[in-house]
C-alpha positions in Angstrom: 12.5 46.1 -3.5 13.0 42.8 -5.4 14.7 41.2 -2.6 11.7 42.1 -0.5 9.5 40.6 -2.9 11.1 37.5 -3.5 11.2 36.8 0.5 7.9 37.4 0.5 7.3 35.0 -2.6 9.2 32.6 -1.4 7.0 32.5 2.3 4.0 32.6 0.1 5.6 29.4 -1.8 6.5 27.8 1.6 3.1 28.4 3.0 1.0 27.0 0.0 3.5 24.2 -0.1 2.8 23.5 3.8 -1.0 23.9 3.1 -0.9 21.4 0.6 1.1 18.7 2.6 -1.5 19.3 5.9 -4.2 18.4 3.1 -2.6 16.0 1.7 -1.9 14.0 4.8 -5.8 14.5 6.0 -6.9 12.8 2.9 -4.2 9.9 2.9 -5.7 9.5 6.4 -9.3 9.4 5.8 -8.6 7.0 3.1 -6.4 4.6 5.1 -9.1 5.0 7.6 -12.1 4.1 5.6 -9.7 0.9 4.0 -9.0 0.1 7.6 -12.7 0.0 8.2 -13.3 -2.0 5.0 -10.8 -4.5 6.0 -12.2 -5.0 9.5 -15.6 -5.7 8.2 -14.5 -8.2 5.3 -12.4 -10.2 7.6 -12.8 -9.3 10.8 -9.0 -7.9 11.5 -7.3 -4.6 11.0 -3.9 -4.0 11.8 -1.3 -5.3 9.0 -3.5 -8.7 8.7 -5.3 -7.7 5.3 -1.7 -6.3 3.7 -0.2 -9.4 4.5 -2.9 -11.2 2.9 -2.3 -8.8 -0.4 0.9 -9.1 -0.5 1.4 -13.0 0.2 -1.0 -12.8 -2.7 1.0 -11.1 -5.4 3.7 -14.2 -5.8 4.2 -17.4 -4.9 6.1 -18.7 -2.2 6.2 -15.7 -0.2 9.1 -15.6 2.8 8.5 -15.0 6.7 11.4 -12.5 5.8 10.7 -10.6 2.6 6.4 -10.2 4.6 8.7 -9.0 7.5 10.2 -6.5 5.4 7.5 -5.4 3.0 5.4 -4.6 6.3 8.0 -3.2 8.2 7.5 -5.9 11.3 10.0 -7.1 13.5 10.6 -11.3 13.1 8.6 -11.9 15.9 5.4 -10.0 15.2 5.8 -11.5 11.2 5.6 -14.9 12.5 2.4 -14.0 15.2 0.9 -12.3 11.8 1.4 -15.4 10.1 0.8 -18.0 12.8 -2.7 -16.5 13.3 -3.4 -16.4 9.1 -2.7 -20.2 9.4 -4.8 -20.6 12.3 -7.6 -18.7 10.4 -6.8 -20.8 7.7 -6.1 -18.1 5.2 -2.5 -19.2 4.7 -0.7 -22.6 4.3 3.0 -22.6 4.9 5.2 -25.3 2.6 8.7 -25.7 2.0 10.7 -22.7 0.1 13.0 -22.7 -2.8 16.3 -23.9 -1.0 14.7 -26.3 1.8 15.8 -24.1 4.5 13.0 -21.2 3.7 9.1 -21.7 4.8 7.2 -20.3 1.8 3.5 -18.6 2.3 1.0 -19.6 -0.2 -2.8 -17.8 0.5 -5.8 -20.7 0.8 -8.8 -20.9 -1.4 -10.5 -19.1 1.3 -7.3 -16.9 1.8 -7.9 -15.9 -1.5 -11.5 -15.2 -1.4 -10.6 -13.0 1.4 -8.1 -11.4 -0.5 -10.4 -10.6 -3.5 -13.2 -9.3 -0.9 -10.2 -7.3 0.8 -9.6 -5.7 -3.1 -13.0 -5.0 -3.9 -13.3 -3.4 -0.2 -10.4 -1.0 -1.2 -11.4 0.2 -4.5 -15.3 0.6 -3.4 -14.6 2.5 -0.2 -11.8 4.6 -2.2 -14.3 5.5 -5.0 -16.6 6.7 -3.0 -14.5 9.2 -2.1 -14.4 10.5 -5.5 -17.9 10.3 -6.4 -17.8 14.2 -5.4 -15.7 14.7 -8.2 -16.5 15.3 -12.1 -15.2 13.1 -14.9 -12.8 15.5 -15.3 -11.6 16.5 -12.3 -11.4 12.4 -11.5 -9.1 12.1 -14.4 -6.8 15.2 -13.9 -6.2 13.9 -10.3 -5.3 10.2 -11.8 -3.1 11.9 -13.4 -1.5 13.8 -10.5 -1.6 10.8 -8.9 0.2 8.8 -11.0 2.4 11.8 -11.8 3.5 12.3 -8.6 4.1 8.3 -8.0 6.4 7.7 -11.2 8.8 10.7 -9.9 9.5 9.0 -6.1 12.4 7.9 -5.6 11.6 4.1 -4.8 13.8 0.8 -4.4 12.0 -2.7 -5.5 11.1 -2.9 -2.1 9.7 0.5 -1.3 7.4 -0.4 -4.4 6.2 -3.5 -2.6 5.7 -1.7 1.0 3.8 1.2 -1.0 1.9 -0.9 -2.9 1.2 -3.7 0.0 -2.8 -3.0 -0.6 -3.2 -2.5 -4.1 -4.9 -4.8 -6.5 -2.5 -5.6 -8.9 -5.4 -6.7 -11.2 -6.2 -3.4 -11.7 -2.9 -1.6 -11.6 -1.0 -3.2 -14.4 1.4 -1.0 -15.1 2.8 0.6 -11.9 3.6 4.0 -12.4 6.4 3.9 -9.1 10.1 3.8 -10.6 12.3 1.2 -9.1 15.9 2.4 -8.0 18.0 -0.5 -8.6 21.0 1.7 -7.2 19.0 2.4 -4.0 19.7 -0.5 -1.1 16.8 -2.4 -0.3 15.8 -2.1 3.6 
């Protein structure tokens, strides 16, 4: 009898769990979808243009290699990407560190474009929770950031998760960085 109820437990478990995931994944959708949509209508581009624009942002002297992998892009489609940001004149390449690197360095109007991107994100994210109370918006910050701080995550999983945040407003990220872990 208590084996019986444990194997049903443990489908109840497995169920919930599944539940949770398919919910899970249909709100990380609808909220990549509505930042997608924000994107487009700040700059006029989707695809991995307005991460690359974030994350050439966050540092200076940004490589063709370390956008490549942060974005996960092959070298070819990294140097389309960042071809048409010059063109657009959103990005400026200059000489790297060692003389043999290009570095990527964001405009003045890349940077306005960047900020517009940020306050895109956040806006089209809180609206989202506007359905929420005070405090059911706070107790899911802190499942949020919860969940985050216990991923397993190299330095540059942390960049490729975090290749549309604003680090203005996230300070203090709460993702753990696995200096065992190889970087991809």
């Amino acid at each position: 009898m208590v084996k019986l109820f444990f194997v049903r437990s443990a489908h109840i478990v497995q169920f919930m769990e599944t539940g949770i995931a398919n919910l899970l994944g249909a709100l990380s959708l609808a909220v990549m979808d509505r930042i997608e949509q924000g994107a487009r209508e700040v700059i006029g581009r989707g695809g991995e243009t307005p991460a690359a624009l974030v994350v050439i942002g966050y540092g200076q002297g940004m490589t063709n290699d370390k956008l490549r992998r942060i974005l996960g892009l092959s070298h070819s489609g990294t140097v389309r990407l960042v071809d048409r940001l010059v063109s657009d004149r959103l990005v400026e390449r200059r000489p790297g560190k060692d003389g043999r690197e290009i570095a990527l360095y964001l405009t003045a109007t890349g940077a306005a474009a960047r900020n517009d991107l940020m306050a895109s994100r956040i806006s089209v994210v809180a609206s989202l929770l506007d359905v929420l109370s005070p405090a059911e918006t706070k107790r899911l910050g802190t499942l949020i950031h919860d969940l985050l701080a216990r991923q397993d995550t190299s330095e540059m999983d942390r960049f490729t998760i975090c290749r549309r945040c604003d680090d203005r407003v996230c300070t203090n990220c709460p993702l753990p960085t696995n200096k065992s872990k190889r970087d991809r």
